[in-house]
Backbone as XML, in Angstrom:
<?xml version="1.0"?>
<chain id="A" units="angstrom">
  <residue number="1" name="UNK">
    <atom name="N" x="0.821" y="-1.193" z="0.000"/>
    <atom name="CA" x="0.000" y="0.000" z="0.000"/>
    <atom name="C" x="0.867" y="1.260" z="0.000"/>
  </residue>
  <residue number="2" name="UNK">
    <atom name="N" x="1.936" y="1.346" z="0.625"/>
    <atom name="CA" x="2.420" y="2.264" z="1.040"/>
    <atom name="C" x="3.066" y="2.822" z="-0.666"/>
  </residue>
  <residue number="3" name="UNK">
    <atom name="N" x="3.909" y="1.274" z="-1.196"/>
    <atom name="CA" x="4.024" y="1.752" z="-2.434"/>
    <atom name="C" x="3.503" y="2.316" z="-3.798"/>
  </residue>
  <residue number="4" name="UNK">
    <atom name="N" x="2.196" y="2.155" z="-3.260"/>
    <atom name="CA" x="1.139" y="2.658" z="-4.142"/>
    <atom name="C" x="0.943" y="4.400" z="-3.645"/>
  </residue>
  <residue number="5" name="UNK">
    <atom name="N" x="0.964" y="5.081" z="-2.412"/>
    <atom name="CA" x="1.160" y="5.888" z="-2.070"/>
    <atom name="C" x="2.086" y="6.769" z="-3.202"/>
  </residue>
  <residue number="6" name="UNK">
    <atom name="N" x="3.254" y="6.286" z="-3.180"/>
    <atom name="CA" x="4.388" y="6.895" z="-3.415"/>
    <atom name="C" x="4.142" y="7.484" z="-4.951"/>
  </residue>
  <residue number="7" name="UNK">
    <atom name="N" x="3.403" y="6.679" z="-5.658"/>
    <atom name="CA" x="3.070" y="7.296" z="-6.886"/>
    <atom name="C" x="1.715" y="8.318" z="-6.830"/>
  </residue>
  <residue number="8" name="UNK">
    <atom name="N" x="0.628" y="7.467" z="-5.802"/>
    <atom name="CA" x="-0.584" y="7.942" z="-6.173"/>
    <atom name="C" x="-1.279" y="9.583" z="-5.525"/>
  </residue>
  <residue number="9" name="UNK">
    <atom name="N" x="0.169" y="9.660" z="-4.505"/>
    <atom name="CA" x="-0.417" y="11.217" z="-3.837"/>
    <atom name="C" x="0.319" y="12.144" z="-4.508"/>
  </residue>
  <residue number="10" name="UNK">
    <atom name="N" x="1.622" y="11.750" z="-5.212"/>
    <atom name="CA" x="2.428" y="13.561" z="-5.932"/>
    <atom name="C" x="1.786" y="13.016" z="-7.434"/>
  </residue>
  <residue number="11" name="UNK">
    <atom name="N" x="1.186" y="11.899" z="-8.011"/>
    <atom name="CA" x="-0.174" y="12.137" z="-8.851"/>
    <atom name="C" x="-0.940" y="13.299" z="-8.581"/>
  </residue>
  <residue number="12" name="UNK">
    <atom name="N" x="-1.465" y="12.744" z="-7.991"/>
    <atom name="CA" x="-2.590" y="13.577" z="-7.663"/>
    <atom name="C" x="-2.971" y="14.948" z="-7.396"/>
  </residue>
  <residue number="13" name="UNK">
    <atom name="N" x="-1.846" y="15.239" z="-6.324"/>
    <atom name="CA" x="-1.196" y="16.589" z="-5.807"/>
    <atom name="C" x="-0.855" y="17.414" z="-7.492"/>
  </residue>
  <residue number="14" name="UNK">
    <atom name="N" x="-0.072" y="16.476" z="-8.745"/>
    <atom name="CA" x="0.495" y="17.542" z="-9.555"/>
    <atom name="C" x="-0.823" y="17.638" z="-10.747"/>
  </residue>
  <residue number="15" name="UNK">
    <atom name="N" x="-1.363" y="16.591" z="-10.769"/>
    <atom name="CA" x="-2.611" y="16.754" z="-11.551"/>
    <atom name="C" x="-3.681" y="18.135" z="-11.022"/>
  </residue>
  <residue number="16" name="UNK">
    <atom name="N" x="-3.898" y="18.216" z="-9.396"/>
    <atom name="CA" x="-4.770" y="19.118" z="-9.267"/>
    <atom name="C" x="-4.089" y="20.615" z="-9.007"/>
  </residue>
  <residue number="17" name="UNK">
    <atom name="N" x="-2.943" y="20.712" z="-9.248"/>
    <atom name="CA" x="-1.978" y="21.985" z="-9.190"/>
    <atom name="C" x="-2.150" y="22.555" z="-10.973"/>
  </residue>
  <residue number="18" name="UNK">
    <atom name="N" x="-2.463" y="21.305" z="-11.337"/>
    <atom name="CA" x="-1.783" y="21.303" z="-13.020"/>
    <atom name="C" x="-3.272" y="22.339" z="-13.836"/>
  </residue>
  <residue number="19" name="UNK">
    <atom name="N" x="-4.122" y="21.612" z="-13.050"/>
    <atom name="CA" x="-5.663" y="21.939" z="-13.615"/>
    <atom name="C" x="-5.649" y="23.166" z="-12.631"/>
  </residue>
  <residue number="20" name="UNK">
    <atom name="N" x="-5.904" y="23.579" z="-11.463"/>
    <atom name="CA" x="-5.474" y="24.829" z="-11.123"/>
    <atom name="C" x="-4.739" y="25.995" z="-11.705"/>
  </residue>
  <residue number="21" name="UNK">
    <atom name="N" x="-2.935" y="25.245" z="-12.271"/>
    <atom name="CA" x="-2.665" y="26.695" z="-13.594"/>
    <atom name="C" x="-3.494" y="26.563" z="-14.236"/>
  </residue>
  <residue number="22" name="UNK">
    <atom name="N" x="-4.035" y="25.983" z="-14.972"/>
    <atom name="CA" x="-4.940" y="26.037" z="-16.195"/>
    <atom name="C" x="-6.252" y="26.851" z="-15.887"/>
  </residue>
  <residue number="23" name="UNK">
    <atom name="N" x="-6.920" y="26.606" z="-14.814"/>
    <atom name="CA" x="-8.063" y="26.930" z="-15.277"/>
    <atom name="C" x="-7.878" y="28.798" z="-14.508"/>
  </residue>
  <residue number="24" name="UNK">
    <atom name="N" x="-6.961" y="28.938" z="-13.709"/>
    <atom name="CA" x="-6.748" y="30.453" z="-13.558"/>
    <atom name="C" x="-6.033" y="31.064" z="-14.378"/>
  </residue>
  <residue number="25" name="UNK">
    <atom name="N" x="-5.649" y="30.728" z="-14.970"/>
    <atom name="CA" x="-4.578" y="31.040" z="-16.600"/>
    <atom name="C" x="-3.304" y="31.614" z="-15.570"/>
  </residue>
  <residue number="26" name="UNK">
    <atom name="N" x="-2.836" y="30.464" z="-15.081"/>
    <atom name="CA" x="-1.608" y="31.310" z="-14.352"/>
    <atom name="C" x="-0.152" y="31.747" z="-15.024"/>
  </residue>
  <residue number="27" name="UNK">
    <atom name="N" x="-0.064" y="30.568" z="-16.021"/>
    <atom name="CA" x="1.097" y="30.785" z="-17.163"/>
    <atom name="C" x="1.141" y="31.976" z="-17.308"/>
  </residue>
  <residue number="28" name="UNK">
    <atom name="N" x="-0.360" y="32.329" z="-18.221"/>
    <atom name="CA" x="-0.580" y="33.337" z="-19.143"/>
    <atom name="C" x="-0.554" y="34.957" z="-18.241"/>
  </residue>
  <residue number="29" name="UNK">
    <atom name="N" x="-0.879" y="34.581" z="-16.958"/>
    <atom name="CA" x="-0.588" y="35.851" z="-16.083"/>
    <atom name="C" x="0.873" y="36.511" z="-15.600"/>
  </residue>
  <residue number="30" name="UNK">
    <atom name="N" x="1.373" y="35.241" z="-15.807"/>
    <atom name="CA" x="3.312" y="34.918" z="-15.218"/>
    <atom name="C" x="4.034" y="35.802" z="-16.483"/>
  </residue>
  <residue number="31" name="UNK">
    <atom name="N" x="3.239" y="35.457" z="-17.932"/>
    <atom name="CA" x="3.765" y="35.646" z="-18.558"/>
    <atom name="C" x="4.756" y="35.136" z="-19.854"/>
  </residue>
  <residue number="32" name="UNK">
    <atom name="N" x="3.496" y="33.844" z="-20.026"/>
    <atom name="CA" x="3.525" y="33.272" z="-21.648"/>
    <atom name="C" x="2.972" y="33.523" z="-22.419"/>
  </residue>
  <residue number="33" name="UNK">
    <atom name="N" x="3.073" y="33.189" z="-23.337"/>
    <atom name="CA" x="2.362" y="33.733" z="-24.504"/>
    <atom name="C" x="0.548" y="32.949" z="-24.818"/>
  </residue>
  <residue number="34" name="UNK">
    <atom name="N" x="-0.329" y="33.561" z="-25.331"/>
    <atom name="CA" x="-1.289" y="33.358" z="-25.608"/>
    <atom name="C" x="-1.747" y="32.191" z="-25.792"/>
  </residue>
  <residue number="35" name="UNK">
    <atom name="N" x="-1.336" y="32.006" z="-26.737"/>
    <atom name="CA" x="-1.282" y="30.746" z="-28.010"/>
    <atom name="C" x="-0.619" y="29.117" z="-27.198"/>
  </residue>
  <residue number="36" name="UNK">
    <atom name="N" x="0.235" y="29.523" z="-26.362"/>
    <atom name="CA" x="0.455" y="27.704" z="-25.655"/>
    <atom name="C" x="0.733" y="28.414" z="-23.974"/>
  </residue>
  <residue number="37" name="UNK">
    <atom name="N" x="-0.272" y="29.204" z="-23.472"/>
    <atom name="CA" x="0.347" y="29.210" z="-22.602"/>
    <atom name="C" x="-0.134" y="27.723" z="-21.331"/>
  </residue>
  <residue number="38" name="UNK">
    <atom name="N" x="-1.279" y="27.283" z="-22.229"/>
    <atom name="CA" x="-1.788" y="26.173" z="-21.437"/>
    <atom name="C" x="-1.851" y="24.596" z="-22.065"/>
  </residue>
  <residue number="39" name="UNK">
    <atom name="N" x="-0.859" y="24.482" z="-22.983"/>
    <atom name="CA" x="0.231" y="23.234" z="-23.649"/>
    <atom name="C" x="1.169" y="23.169" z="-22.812"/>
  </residue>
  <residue number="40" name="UNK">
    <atom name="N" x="1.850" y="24.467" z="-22.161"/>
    <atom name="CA" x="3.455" y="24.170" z="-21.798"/>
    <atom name="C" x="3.221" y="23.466" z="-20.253"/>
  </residue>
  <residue number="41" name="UNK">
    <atom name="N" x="2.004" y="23.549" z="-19.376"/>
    <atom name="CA" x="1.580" y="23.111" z="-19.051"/>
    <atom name="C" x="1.818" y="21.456" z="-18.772"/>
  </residue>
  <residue number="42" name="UNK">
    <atom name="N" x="0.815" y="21.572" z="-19.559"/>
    <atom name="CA" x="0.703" y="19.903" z="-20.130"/>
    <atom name="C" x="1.874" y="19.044" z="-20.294"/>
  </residue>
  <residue number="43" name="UNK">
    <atom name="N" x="2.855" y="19.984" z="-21.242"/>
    <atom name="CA" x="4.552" y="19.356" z="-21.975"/>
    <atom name="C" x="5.150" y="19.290" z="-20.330"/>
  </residue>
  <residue number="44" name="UNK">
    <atom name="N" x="4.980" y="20.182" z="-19.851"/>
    <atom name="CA" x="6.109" y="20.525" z="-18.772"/>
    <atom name="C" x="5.888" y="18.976" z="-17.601"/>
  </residue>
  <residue number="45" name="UNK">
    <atom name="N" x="4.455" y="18.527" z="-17.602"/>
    <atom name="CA" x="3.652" y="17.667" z="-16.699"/>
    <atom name="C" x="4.551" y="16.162" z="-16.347"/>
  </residue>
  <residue number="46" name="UNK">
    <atom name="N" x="4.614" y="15.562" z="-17.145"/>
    <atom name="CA" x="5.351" y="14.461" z="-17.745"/>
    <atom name="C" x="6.332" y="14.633" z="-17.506"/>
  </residue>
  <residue number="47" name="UNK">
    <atom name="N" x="7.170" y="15.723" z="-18.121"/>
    <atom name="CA" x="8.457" y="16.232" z="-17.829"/>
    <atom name="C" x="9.134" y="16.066" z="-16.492"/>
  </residue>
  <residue number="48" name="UNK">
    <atom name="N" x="8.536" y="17.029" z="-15.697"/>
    <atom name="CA" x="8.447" y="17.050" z="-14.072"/>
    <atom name="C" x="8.616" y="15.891" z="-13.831"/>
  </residue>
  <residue number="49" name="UNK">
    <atom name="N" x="7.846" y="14.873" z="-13.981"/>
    <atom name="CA" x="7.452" y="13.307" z="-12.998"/>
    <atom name="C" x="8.414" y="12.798" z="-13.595"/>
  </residue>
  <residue number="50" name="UNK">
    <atom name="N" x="9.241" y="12.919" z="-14.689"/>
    <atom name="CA" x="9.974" y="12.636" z="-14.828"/>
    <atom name="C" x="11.453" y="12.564" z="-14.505"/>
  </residue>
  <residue number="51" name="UNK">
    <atom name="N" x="11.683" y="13.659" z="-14.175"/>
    <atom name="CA" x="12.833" y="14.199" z="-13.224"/>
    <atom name="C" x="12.871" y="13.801" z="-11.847"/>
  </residue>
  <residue number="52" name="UNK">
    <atom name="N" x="11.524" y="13.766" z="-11.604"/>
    <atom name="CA" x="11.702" y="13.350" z="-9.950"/>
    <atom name="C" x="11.912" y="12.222" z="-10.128"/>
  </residue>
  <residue number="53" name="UNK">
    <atom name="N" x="11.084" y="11.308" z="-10.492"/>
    <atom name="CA" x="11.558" y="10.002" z="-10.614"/>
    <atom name="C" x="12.862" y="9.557" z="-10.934"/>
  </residue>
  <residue number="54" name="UNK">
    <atom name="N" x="13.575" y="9.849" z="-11.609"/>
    <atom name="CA" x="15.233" y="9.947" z="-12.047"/>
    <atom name="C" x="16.062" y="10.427" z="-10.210"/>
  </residue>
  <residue number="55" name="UNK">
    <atom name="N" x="15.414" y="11.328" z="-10.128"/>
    <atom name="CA" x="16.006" y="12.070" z="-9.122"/>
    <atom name="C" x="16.011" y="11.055" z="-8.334"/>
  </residue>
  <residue number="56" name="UNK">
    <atom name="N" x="14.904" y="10.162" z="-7.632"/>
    <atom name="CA" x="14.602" y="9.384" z="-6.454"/>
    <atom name="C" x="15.217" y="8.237" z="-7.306"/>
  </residue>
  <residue number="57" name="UNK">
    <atom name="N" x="15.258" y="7.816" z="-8.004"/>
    <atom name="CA" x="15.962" y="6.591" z="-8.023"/>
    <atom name="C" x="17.489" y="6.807" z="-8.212"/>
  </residue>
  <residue number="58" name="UNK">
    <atom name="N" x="17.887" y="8.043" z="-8.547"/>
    <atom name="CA" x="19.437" y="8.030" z="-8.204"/>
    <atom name="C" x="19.960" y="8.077" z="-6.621"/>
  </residue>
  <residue number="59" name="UNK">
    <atom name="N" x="19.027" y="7.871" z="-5.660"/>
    <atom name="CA" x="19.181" y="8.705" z="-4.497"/>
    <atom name="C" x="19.498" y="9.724" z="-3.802"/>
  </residue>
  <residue number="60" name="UNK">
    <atom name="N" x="19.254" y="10.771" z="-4.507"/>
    <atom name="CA" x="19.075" y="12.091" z="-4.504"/>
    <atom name="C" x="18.686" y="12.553" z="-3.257"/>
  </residue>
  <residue number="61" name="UNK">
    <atom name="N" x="19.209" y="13.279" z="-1.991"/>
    <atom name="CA" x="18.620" y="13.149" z="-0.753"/>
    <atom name="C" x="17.658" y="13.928" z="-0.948"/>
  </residue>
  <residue number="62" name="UNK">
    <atom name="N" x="16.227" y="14.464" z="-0.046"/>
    <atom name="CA" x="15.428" y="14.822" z="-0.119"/>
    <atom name="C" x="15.709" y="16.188" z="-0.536"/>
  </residue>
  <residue number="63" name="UNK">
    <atom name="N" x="16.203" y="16.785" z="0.494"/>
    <atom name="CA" x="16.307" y="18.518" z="0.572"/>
    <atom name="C" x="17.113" y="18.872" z="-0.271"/>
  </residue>
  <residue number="64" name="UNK">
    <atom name="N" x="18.609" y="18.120" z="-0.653"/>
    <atom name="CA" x="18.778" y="18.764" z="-1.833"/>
    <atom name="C" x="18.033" y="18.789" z="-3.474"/>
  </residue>
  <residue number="65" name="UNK">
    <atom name="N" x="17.194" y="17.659" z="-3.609"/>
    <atom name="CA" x="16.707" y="17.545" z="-4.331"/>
    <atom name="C" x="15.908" y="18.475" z="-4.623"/>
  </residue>
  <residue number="66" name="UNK">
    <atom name="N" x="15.076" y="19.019" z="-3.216"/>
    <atom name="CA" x="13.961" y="19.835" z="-3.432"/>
    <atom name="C" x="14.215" y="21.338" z="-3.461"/>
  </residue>
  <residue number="67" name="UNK">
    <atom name="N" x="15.719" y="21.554" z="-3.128"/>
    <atom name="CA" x="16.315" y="22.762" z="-3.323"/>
    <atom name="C" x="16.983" y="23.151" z="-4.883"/>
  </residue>
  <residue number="68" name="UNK">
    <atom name="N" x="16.915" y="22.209" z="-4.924"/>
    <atom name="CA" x="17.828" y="22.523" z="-6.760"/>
    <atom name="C" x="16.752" y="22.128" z="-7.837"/>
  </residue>
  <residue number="69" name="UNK">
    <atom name="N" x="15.836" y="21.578" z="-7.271"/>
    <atom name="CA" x="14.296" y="21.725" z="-8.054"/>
    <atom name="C" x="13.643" y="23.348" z="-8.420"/>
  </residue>
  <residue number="70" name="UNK">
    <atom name="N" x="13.442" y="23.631" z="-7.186"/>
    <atom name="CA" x="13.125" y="25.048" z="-6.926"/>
    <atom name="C" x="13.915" y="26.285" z="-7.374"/>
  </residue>
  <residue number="71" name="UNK">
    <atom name="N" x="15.382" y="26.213" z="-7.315"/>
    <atom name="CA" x="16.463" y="27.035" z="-7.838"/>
    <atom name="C" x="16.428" y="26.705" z="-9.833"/>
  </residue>
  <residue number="72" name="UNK">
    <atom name="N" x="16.189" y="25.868" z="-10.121"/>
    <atom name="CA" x="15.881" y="25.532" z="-11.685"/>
    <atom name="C" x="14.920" y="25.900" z="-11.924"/>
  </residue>
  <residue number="73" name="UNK">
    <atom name="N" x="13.556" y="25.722" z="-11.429"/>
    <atom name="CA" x="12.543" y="26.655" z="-11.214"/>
    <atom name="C" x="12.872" y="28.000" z="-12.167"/>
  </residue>
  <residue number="74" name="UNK">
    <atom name="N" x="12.721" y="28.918" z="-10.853"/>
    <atom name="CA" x="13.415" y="30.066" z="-10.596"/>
    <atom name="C" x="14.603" y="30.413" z="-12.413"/>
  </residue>
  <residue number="75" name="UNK">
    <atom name="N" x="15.080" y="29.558" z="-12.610"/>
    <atom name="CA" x="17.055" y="29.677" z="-13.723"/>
    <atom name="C" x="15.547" y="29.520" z="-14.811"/>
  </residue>
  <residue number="76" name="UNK">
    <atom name="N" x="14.574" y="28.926" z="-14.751"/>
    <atom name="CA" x="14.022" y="28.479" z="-16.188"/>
    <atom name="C" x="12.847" y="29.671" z="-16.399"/>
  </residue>
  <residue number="77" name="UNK">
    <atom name="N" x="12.108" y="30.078" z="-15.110"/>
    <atom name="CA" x="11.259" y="30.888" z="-15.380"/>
    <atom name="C" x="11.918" y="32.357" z="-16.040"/>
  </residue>
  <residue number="78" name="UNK">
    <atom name="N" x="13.019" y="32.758" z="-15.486"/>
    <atom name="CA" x="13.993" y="34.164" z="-15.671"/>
    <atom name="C" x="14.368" y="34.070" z="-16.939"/>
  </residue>
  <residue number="79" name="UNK">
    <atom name="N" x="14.821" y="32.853" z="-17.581"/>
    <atom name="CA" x="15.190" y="32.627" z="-19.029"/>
    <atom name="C" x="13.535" y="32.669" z="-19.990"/>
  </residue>
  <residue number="80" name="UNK">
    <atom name="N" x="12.912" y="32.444" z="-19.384"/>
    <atom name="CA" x="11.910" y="32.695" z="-20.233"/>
    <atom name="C" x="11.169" y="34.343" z="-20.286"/>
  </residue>
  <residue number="81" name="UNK">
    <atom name="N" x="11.040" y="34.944" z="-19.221"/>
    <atom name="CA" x="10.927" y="35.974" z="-19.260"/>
    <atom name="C" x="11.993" y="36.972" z="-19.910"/>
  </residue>
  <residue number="82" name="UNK">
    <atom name="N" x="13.169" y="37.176" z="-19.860"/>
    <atom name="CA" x="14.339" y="37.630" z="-20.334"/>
    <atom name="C" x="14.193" y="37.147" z="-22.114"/>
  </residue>
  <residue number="83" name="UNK">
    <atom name="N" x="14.001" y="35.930" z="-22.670"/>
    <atom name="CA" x="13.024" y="35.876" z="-24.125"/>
    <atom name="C" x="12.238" y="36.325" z="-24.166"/>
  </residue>
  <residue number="84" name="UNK">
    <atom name="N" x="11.045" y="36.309" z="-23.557"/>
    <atom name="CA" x="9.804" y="37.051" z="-23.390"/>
    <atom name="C" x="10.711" y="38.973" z="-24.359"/>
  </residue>
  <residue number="85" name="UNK">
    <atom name="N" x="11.149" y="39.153" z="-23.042"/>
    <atom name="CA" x="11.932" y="40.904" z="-23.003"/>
    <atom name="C" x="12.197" y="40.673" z="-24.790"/>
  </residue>
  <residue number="86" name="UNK">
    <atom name="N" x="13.484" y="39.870" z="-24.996"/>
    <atom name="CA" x="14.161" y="40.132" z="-26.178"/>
    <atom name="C" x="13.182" y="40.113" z="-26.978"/>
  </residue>
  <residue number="87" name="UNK">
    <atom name="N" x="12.502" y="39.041" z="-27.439"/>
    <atom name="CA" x="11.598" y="38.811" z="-28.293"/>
    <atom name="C" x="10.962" y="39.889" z="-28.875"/>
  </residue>
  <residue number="88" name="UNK">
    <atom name="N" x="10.189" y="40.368" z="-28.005"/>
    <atom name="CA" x="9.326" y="41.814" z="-28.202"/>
    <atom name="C" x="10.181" y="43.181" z="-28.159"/>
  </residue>
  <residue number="89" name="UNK">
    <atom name="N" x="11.260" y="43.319" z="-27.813"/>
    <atom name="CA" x="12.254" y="44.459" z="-28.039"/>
    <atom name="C" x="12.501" y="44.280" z="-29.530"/>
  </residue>
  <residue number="90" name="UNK">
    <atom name="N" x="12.844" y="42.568" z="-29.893"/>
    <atom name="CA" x="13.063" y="42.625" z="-31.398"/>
    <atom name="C" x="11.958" y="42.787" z="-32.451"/>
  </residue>
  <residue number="91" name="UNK">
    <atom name="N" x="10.773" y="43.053" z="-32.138"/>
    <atom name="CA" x="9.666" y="43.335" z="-32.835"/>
    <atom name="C" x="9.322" y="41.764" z="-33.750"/>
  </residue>
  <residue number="92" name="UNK">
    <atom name="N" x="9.514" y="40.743" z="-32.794"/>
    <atom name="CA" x="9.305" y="39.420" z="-33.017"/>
    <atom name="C" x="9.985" y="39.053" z="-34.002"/>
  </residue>
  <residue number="93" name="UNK">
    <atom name="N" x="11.468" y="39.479" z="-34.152"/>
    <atom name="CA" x="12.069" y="39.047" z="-35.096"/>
    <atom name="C" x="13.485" y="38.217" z="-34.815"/>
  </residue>
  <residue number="94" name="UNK">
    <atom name="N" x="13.587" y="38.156" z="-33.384"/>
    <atom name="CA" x="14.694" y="37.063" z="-32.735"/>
    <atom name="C" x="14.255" y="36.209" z="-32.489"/>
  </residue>
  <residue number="95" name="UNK">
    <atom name="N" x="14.570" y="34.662" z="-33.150"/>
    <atom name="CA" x="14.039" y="33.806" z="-33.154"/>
    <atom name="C" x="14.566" y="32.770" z="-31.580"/>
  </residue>
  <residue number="96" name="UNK">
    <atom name="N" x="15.977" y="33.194" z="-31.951"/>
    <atom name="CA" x="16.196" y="32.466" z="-30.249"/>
    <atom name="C" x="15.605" y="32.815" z="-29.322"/>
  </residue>
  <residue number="97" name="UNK">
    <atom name="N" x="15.620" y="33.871" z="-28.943"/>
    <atom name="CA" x="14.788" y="34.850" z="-27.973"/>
    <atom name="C" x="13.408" y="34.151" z="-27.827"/>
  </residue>
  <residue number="98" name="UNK">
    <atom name="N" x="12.646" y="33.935" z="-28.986"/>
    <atom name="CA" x="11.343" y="33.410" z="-29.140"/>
    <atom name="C" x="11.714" y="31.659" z="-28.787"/>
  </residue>
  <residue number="99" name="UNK">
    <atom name="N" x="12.609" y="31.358" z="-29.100"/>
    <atom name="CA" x="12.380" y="29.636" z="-28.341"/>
    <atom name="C" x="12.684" y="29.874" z="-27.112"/>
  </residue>
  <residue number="100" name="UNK">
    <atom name="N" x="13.939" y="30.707" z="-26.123"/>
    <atom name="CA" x="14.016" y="30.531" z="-24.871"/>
    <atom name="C" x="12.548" y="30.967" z="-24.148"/>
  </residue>
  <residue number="101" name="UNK">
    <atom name="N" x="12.095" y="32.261" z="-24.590"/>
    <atom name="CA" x="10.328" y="32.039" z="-24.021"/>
    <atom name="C" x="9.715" y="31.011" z="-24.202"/>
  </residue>
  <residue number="102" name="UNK">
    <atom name="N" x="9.697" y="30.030" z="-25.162"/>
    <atom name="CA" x="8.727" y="28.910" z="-25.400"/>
    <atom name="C" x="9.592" y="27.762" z="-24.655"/>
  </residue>
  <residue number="103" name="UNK">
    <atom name="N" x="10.531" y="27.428" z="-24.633"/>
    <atom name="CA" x="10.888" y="26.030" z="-23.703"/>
    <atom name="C" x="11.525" y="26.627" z="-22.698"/>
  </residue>
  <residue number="104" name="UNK">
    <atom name="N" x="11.603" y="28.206" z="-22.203"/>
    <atom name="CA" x="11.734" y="28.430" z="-21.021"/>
    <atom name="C" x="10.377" y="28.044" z="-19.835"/>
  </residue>
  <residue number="105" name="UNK">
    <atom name="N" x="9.086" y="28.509" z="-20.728"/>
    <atom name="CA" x="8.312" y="28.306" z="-19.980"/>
    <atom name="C" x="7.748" y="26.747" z="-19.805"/>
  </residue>
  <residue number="106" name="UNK">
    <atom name="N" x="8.181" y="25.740" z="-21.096"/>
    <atom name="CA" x="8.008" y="24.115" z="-20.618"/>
    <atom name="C" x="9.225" y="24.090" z="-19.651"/>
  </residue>
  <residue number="107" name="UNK">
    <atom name="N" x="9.852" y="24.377" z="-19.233"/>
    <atom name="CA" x="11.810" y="24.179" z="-18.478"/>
    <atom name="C" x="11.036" y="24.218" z="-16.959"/>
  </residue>
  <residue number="108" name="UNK">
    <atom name="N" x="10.417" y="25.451" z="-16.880"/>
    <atom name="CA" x="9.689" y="26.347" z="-15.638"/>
    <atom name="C" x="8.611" y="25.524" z="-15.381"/>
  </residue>
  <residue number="109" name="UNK">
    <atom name="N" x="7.781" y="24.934" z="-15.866"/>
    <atom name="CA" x="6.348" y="23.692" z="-15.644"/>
    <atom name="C" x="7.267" y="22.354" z="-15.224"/>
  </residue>
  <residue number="110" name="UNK">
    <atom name="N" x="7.974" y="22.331" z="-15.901"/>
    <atom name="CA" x="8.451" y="20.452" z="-15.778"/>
    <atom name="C" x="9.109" y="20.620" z="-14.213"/>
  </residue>
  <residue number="111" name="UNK">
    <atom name="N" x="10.480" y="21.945" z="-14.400"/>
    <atom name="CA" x="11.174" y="21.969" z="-12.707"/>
    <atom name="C" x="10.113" y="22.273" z="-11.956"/>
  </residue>
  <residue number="112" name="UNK">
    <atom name="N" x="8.967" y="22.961" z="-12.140"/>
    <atom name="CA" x="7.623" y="23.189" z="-11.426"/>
    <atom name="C" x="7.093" y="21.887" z="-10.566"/>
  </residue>
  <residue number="113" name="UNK">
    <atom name="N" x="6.862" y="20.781" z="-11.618"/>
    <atom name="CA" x="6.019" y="19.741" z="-11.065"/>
    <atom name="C" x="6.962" y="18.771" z="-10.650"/>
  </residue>
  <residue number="114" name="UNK">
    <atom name="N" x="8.536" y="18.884" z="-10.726"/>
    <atom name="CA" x="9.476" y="18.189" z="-10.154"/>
    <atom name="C" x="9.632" y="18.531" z="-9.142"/>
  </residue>
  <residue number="115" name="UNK">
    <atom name="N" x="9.376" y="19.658" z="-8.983"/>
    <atom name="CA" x="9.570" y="20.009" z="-7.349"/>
    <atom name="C" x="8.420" y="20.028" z="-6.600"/>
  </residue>
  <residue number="116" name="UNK">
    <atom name="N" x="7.467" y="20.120" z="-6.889"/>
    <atom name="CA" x="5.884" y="19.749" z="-6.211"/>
    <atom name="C" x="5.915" y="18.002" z="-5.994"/>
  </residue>
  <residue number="117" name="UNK">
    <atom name="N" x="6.666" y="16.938" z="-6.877"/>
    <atom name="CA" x="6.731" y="15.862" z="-6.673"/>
    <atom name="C" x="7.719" y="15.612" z="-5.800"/>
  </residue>
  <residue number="118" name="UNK">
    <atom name="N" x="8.931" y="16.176" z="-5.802"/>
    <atom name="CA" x="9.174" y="15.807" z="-4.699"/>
    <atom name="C" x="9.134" y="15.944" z="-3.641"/>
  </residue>
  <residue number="119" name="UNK">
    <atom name="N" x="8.400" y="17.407" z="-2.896"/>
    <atom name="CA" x="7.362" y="17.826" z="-1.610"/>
    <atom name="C" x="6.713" y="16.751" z="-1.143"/>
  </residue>
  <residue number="120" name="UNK">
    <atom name="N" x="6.168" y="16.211" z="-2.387"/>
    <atom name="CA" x="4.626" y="15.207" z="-1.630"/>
    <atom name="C" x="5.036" y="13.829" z="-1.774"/>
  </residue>
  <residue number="121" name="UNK">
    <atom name="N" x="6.300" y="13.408" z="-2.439"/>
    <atom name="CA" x="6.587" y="12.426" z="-2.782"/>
    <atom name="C" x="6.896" y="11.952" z="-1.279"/>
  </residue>
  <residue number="122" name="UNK">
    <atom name="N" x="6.074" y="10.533" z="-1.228"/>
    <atom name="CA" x="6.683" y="9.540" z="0.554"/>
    <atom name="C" x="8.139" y="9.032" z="0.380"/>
  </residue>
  <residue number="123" name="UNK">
    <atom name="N" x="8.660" y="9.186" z="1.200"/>
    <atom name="CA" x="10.018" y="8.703" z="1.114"/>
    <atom name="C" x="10.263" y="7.735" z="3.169"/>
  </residue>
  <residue number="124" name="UNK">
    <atom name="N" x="10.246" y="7.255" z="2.326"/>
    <atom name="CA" x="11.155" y="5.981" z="4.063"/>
    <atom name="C" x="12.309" y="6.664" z="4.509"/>
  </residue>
  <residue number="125" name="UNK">
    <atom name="N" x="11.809" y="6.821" z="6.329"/>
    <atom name="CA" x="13.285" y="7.067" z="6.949"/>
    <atom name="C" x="14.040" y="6.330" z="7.481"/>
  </residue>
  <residue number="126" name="UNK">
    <atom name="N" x="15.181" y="6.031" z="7.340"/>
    <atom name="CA" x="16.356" y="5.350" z="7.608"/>
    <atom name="C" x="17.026" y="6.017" z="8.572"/>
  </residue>
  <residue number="127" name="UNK">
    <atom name="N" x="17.007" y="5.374" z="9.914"/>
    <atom name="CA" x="18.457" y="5.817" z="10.731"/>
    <atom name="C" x="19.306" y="5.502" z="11.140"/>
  </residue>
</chain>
């Protein structure tokens, strides 16, 4: 049971966080663009559970895990905003600029729900 836990509550937890950005358009308030701001979402979803999972099976201790989750966070959302900046300074004509906004803000969802997974994720203590 317990191992069923371990998947079925930072499920759950990132599914109803996930539908929460979405349905307050929080991306799109943060500061994505129109058009995917509620795909990157979605892309980022998978992503996330993915990392944690990597993370916990490398044995990754908790707190650092959940500190360098959060600090990538943070490195992915700034890179996307900072594209965001260029992008529109270039009168939408820098194209890099325009991908670091677009997989800055999947970078910012995925370290998002990697670090919400590993908050809620159960972990066994050993002493």
């Amino acid at each position: 049971m317990r191992r069923l836990n371990t998947v079925l509550l930072p499920g759950a937890v990132l599914l109803v966080f996930a539908l929460i950005a979405q349905i307050t358009g929080l991306t799109l308030r943060l500061g994505a663009h129109p058009w995917w701001a509620q795909k990157v979402i979605w892309i980022g979803l998978p992503l996330g559970i993915g990392l944690a999972i990597i993370a916990g099976a490398l044995g990754i201790p908790r707190l650092p895990r959940q500190g360098g989750f959060a600090l990538l966070t943070l490195a992915a959302f700034l890179t996307a905003h900072l594209g965001k900046s260029r992008f529109a300074a270039s009168f939408a004509e820098d194209a890099l600029a325009g991908q670091a906004w677009y997989f800055g803000w999947i970078a910012t969802c995925a370290f998002a729900a990697a670090t919400l997974a590993s908050l809620f994720r159960y972990s066994r203590q050993t002493h």
